[in-house]
One Martini backbone bead per residue (centre of mass of N, CA, C, O) as a GRO file, in nm:
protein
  394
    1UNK     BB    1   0.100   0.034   0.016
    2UNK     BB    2   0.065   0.340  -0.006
    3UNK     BB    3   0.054   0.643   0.146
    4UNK     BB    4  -0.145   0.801   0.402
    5UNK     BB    5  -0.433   1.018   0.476
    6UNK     BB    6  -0.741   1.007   0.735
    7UNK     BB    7  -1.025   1.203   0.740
    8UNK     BB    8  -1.387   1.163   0.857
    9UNK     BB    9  -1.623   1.372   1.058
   10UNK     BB   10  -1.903   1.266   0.996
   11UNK     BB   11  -2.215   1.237   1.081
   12UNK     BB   12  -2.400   0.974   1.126
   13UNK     BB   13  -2.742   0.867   1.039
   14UNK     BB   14  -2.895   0.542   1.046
   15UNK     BB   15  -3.243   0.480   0.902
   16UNK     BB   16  -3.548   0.404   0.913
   17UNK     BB   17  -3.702   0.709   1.027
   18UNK     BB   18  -3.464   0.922   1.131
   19UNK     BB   19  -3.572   1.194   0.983
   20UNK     BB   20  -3.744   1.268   1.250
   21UNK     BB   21  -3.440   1.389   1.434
   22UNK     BB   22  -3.347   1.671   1.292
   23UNK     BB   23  -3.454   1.861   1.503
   24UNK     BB   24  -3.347   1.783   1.732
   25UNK     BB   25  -3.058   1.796   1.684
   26UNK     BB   26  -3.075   2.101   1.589
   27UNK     BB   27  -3.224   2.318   1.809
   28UNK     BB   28  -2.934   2.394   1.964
   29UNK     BB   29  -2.728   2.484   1.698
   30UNK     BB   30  -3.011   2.633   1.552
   31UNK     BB   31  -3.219   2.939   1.410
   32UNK     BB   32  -3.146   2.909   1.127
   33UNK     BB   33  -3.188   2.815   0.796
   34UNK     BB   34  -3.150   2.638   0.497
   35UNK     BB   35  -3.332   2.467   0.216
   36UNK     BB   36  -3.239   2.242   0.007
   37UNK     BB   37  -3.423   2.140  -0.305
   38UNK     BB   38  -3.478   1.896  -0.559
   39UNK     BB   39  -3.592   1.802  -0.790
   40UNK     BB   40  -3.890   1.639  -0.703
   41UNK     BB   41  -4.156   1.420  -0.499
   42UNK     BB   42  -4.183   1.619  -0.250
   43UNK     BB   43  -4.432   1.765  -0.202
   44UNK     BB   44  -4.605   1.502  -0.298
   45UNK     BB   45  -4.507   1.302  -0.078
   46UNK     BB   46  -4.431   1.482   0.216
   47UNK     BB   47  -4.143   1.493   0.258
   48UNK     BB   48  -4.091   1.823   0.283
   49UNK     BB   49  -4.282   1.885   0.515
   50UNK     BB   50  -4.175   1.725   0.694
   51UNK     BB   51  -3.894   1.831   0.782
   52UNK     BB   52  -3.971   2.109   0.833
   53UNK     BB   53  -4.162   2.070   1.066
   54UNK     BB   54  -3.961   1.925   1.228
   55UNK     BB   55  -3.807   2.202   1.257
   56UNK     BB   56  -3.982   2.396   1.356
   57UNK     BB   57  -4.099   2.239   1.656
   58UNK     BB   58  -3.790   2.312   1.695
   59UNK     BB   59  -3.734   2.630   1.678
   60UNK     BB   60  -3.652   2.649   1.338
   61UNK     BB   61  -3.588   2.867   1.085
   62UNK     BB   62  -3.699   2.881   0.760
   63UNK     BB   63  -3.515   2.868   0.451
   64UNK     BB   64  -3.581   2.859   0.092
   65UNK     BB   65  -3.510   2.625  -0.196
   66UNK     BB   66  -3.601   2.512  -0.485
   67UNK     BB   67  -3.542   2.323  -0.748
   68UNK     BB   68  -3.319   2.158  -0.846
   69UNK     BB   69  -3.123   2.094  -1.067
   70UNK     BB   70  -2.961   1.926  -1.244
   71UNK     BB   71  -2.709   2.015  -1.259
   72UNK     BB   72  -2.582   2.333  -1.123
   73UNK     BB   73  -2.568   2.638  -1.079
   74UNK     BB   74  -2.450   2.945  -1.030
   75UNK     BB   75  -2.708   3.100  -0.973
   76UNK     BB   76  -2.795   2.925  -0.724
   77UNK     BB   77  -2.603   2.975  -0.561
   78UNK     BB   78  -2.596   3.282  -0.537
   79UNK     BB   79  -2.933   3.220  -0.457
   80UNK     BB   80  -2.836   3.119  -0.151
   81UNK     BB   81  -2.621   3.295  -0.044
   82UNK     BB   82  -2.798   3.543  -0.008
   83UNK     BB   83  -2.998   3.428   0.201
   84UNK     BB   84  -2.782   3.389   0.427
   85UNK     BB   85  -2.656   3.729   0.446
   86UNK     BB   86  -2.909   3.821   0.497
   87UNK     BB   87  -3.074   3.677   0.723
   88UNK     BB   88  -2.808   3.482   0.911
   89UNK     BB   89  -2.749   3.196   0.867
   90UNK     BB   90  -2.634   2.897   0.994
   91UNK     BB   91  -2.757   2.668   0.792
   92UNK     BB   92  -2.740   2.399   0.517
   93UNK     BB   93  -2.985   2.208   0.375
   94UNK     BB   94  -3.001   1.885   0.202
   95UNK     BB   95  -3.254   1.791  -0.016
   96UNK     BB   96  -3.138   1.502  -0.207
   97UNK     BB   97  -2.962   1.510  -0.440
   98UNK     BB   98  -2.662   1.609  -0.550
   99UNK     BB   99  -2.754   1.883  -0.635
  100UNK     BB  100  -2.811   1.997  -0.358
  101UNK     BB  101  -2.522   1.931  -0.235
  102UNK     BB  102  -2.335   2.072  -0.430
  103UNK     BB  103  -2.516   2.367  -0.325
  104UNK     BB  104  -2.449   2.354  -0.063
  105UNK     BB  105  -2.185   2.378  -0.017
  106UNK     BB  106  -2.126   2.653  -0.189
  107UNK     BB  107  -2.304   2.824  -0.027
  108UNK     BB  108  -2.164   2.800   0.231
  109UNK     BB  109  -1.876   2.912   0.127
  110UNK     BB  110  -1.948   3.166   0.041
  111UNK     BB  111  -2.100   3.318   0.217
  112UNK     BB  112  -1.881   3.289   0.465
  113UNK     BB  113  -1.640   3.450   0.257
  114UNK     BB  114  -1.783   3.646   0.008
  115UNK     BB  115  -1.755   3.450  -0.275
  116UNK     BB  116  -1.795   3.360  -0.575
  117UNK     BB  117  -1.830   3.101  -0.715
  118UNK     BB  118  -1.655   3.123  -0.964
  119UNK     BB  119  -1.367   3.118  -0.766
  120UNK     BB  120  -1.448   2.795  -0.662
  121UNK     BB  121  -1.396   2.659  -0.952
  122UNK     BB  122  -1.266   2.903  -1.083
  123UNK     BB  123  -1.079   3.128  -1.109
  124UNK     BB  124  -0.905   3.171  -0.871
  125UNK     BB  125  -0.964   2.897  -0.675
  126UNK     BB  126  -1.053   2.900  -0.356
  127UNK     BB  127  -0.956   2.876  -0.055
  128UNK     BB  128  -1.154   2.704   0.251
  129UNK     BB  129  -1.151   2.810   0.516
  130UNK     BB  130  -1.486   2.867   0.544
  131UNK     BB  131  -1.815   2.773   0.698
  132UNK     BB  132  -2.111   2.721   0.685
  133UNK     BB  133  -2.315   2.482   0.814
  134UNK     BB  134  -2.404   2.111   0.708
  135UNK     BB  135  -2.685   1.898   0.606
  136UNK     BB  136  -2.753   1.559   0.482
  137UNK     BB  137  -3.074   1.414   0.304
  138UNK     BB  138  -3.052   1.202   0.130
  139UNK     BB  139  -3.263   1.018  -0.159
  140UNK     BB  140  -3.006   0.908  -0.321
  141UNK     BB  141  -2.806   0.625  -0.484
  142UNK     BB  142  -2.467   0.775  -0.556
  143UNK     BB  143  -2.198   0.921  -0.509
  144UNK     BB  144  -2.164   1.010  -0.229
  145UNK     BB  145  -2.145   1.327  -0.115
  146UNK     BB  146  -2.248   1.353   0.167
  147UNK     BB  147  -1.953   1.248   0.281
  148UNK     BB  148  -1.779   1.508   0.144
  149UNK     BB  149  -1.635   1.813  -0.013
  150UNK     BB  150  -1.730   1.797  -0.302
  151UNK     BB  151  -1.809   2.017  -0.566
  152UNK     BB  152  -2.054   2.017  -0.828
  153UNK     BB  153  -2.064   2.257  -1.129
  154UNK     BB  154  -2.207   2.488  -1.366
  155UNK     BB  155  -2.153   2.687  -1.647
  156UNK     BB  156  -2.387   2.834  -1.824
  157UNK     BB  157  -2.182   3.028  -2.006
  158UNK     BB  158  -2.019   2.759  -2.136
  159UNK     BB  159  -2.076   2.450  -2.034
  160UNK     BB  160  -1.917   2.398  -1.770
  161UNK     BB  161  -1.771   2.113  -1.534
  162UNK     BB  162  -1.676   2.163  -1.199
  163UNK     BB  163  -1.450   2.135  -0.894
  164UNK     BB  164  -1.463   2.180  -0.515
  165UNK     BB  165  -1.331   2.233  -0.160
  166UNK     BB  166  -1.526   2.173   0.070
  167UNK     BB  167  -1.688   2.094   0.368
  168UNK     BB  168  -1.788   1.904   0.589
  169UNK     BB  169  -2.045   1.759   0.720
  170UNK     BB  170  -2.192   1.745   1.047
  171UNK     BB  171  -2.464   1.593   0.931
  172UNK     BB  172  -2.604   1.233   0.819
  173UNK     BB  173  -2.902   1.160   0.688
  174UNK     BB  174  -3.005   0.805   0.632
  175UNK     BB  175  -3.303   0.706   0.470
  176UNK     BB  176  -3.417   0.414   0.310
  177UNK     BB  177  -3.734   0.531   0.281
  178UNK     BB  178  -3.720   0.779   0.109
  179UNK     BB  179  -3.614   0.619  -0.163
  180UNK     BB  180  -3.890   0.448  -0.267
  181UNK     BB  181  -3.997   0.706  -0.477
  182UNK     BB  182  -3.771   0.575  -0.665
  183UNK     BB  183  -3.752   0.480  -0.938
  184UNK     BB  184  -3.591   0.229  -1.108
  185UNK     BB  185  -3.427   0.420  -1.333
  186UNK     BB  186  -3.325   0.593  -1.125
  187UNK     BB  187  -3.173   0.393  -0.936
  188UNK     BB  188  -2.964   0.274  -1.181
  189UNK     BB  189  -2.851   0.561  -1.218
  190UNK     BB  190  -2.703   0.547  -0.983
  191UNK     BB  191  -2.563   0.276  -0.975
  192UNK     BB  192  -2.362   0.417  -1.231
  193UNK     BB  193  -2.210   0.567  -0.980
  194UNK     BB  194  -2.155   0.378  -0.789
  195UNK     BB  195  -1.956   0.196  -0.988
  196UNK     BB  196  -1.775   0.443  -1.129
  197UNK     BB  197  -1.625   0.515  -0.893
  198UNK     BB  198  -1.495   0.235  -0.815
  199UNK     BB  199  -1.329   0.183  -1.062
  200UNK     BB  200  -1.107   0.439  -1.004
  201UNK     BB  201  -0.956   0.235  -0.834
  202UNK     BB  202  -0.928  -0.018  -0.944
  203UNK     BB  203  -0.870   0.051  -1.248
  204UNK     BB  204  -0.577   0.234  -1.204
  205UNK     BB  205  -0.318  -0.014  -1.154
  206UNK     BB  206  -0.296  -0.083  -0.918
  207UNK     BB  207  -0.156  -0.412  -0.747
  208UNK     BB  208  -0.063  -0.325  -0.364
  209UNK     BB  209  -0.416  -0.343  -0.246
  210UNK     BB  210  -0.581  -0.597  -0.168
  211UNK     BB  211  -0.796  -0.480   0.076
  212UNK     BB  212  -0.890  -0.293  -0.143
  213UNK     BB  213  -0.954  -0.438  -0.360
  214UNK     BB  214  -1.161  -0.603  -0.270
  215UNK     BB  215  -1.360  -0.396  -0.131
  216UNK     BB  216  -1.433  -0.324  -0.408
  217UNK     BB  217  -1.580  -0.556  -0.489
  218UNK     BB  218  -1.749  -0.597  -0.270
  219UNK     BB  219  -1.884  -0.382  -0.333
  220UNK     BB  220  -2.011  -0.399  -0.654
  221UNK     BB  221  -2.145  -0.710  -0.541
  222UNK     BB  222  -2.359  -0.561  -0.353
  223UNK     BB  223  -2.477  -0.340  -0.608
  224UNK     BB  224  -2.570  -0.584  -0.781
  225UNK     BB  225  -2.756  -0.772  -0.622
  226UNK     BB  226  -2.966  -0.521  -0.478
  227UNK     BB  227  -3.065  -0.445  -0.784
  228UNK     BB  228  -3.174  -0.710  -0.861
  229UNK     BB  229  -3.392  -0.678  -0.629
  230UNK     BB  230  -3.517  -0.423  -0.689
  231UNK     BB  231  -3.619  -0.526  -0.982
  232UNK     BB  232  -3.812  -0.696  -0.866
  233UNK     BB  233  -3.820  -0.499  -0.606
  234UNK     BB  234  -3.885  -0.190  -0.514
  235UNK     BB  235  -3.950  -0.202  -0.176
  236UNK     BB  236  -3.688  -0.277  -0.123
  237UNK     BB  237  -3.516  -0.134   0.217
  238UNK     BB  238  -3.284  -0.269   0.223
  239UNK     BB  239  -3.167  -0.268  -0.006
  240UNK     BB  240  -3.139   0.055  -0.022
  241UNK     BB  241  -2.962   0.055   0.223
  242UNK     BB  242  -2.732  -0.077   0.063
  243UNK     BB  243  -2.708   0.181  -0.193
  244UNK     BB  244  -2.643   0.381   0.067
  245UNK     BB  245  -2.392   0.263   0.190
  246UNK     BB  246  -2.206   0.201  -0.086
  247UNK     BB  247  -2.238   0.510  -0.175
  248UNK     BB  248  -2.045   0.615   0.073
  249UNK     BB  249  -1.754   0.384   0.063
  250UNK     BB  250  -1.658   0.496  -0.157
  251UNK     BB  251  -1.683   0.850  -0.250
  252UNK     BB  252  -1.763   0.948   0.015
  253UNK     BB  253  -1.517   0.877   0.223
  254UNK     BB  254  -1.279   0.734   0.055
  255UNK     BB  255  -1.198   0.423   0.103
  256UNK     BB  256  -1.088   0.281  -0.156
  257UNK     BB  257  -0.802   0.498  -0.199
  258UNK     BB  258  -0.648   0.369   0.000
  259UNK     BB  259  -0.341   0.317  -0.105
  260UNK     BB  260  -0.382   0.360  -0.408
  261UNK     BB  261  -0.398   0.640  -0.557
  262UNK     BB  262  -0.498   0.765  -0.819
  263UNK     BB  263  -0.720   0.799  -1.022
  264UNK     BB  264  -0.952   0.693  -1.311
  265UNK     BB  265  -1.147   0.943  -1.474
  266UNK     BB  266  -1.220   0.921  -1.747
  267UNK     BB  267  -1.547   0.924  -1.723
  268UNK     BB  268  -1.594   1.165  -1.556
  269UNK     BB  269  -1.419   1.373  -1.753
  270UNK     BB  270  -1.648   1.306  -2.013
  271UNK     BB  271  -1.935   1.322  -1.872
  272UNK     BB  272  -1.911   1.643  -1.753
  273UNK     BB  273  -1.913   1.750  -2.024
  274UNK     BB  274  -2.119   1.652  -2.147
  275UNK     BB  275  -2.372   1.723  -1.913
  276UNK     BB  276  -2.312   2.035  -1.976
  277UNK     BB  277  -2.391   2.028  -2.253
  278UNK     BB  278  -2.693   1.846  -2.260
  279UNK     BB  279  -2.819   1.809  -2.021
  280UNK     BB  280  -2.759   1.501  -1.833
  281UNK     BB  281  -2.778   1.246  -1.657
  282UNK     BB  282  -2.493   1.133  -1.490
  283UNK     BB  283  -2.570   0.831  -1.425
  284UNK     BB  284  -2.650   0.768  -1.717
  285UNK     BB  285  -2.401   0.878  -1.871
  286UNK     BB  286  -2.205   0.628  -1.728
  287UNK     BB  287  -2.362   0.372  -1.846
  288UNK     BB  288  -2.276   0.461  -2.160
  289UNK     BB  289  -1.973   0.485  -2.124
  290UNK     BB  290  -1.824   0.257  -1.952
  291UNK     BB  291  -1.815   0.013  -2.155
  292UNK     BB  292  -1.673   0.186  -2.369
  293UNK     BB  293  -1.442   0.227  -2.152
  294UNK     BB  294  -1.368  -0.092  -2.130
  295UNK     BB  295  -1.310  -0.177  -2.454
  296UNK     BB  296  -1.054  -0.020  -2.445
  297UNK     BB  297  -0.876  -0.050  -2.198
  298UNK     BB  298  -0.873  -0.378  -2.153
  299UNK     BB  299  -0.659  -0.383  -2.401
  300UNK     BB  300  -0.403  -0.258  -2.224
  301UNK     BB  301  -0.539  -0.433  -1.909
  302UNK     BB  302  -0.614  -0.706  -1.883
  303UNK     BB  303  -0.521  -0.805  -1.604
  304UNK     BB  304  -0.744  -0.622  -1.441
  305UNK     BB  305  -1.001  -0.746  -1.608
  306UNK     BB  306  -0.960  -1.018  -1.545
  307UNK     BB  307  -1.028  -1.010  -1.270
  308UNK     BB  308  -1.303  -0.900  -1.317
  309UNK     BB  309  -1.416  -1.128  -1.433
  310UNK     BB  310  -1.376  -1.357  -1.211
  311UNK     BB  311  -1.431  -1.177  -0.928
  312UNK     BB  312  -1.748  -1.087  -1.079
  313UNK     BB  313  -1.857  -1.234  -1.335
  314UNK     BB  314  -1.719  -1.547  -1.340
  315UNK     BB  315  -1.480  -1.638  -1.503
  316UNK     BB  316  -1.326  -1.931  -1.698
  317UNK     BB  317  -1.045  -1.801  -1.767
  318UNK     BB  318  -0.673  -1.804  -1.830
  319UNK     BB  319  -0.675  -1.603  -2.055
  320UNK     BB  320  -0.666  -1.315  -1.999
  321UNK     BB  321  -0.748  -1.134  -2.285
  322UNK     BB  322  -1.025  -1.315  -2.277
  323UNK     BB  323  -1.136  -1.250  -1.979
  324UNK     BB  324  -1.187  -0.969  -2.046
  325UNK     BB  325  -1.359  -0.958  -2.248
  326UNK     BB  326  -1.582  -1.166  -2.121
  327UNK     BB  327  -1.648  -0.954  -1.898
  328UNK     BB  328  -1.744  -0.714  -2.044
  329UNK     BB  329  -1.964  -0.897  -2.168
  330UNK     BB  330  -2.101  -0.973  -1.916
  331UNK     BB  331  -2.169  -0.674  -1.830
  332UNK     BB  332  -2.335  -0.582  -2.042
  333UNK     BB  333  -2.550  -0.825  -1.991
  334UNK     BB  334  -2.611  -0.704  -1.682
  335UNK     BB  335  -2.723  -0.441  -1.779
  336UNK     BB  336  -2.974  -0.525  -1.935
  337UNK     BB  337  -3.108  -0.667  -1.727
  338UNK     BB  338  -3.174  -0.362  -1.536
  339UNK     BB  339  -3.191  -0.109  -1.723
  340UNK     BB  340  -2.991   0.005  -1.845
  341UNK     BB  341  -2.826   0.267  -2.005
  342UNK     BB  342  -2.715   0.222  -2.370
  343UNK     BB  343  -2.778   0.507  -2.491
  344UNK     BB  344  -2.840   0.876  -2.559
  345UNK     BB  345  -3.165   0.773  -2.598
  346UNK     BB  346  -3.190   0.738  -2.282
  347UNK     BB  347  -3.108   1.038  -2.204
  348UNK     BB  348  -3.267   1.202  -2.509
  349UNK     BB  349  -3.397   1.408  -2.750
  350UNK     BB  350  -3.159   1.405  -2.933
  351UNK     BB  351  -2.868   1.394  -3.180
  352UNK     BB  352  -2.564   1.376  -3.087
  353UNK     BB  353  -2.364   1.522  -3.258
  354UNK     BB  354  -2.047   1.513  -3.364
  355UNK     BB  355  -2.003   1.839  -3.305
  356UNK     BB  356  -2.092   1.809  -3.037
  357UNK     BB  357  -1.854   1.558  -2.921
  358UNK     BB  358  -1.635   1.778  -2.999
  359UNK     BB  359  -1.689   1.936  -2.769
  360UNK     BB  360  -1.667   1.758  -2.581
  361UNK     BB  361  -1.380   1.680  -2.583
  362UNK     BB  362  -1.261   1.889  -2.594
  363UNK     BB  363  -1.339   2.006  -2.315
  364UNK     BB  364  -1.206   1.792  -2.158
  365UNK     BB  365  -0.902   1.865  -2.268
  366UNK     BB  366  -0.895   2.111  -2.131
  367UNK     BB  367  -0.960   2.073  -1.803
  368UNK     BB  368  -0.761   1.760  -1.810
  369UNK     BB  369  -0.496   1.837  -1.944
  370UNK     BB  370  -0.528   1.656  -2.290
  371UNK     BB  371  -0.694   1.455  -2.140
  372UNK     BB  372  -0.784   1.132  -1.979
  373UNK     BB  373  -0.690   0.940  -1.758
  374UNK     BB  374  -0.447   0.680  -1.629
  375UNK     BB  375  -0.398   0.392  -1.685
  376UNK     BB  376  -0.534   0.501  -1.962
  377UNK     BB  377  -0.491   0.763  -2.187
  378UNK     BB  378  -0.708   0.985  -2.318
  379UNK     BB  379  -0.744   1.172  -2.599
  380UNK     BB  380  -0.946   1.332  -2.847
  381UNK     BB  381  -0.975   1.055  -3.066
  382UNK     BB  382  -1.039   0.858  -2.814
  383UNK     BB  383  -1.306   1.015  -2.699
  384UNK     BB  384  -1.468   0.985  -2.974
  385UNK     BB  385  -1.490   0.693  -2.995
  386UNK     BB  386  -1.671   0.631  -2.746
  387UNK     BB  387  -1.878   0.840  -2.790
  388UNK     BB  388  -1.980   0.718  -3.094
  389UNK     BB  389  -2.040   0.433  -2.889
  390UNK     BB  390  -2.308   0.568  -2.760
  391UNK     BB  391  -2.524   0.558  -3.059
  392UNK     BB  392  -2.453   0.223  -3.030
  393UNK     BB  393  -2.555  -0.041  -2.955
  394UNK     BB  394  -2.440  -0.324  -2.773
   0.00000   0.00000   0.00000
């Protein structure tokens, strides 16, 4: 294992019915809030009132800001920032997906700092000294973003999506509950993204970090299994929150990462790329992203994808080249199994020019100094052939 340092401050509560606790819990803490809400049936299925109420009867001040877009803009955060610093706002609640936790996060940061939100992901890149206090609700099991500092936004006048660390919440409510209204294509979805943190580990190159290696198999395994029952069964609700506690242990606490360097982002920094241009949904279109570099990449490292076809897809195959293929094919059919999206035609009704994927590759050579992977690197003609293999069903 490679030398490491590693601490993660968030309080969980975890369990179905948790969401009670929220406001006993912060009563004594804070006396006004602002509650940032994702756009999905929060307030037609009583989520969203059945929170807020319950933070008001503990006498707390709640100040909202309703549906966050998917992809998150600067213009939410600056209009969340603004209602903190007129108010008095001493803490920052996110109910929802990544787009709220995400949009939660800078809001905290620019607020107490007083600084532009495009400062904190472009301009300046400005480091968080300082944060009003934030709490997240997570909703969906997906990047599992509410338990790290990391938070993704667009510059709606760019079409770019970057990332700054700001910094971690105090308490993370996670109830398996909440989750039950995520239709079961939404939570494929999700599951897609919490897949493809897991893969940016294992598939890293390392090979010196058996006990992480390991551990990220059990997290993928324990991931396809769950599906398959939610698959069967929307309402299995332990099946639930095993996809919300597998997404908190990749890439939300961290653990996957330990002593084994740096990511594989590659999936990543093409499809924030892509998301930012097409405004479609991330965990969709790592979906159909995946796959299609996993069929560049095993060509490069056979040796790692063979580990994973016989430890994952359980492939009895001696010969690594034959058995990463063999893998990576057992891959897509199990992707198809659970009604992942194969296309971009899954993902919205656009034309996704070829002129329009090149300026997805350019942007993405451009943001991540002139090509994307680690493990294998990816430049723009390469970034091109993946993204063109993603118009046609595998």
């Amino acid at each position: 294992m490679k030398a490491f340092e590693y601490c993660n401050p968030v309080q969980v509560k975890f369990g179905t019915g948790i969401r009670s606790e929220i406001g006993p819990v912060l009563k004594d803490k804070y006396k006004k809030v602002l509650l940032v809400c994702s756009q999905g049936p929060f307030h037609e299925n009583g989520l969203y009132d059945s929170v807020k109420n319950n933070l008001e009867e503990n006498g707390i001040q709640v100040f909202e800001m309703h549906d966050v877009e998917a992809n998150p803009k600067l213009f939410r955060i600056r209009e969340g920032a603004k209602i903190c610093q007129e108010a008095g706002v001493e803490c920052v609640i996110a109910l929802g997906s990544g787009s709220a936790i995400d949009c939660t996060k800078a809001i905290s940061a620019a607020a107490a700092m007083d600084v532009d939100p495009y400062d904190l992901y472009w301009g300046k890149r400005v480091t968080v000294t300082r944060a009003l206090d934030t709490v997240m609700i997570p909703t969906f099991a997906a990047t599992g973003s509410e338990m790290n500092r990391s938070s993704v936004a667009v510059n709606e006048e760019t079409k770019e999506k970057y990332f700054f660390d700001s910094m971690y919440a105090k308490y993370v409510f996670m109830d398996p509950e909440v989750t039950l209204t995520v239709p079961i294509k939404l939570t494929v979805w999700g599951v897609m993204d919490i897949l493809s943190h897991t893969y940016e580990y294992y598939f890293n190159g390392d090979r010196e970090s058996e006990f992480q290696t390991r551990l990220s198999e059990a997290i993928i395994l324990s991931v396809m299994r769950n599906t398959e029952k939610l698959v069967k069964d929307p309402q299995d609700v332990n099946a639930r929150g095993e996809l919300m506690w597998a997404a908190a242990m990749t890439w939300g606490t961290g653990l996957t990462w330990i002593g084994r360097g740096a990511a594989d982002m590659a999936c990543h920094g093409i499809e924030e790329s892509f998301s930012a241009y097409f405004d479609t949904h991330h965990g969709a279109c790592l979906g159909v992203l995946t796959p299609r570099w996993m069929e560049e990449a095993s060509v490069k490292r056979p040796d790692l994808f063979a580990r994973f076809a016989r430890n994952i897809m359980n492939i009895r195959e001696e010969d690594d080249a034959k058995a990463a293929r063999d893998g990576v094919e057992a891959y897509k059919q199990w992707l198809k199994s659970i009604g992942a999206p194969n296309t971009y035609s899954d993902l919205a009704p656009l034309a996704f020019a070829d002129e329009e994927l090149r300026r997805v590759a350019q942007t993405a050579c451009r943001v991540y100094h002139g090509g994307v992977g680690r493990m294998v690197r990816f430049e723009e003609e390469d970034i091109m052939r993946i993204l063109r293999k993603g118009k046609i069903p595998y």
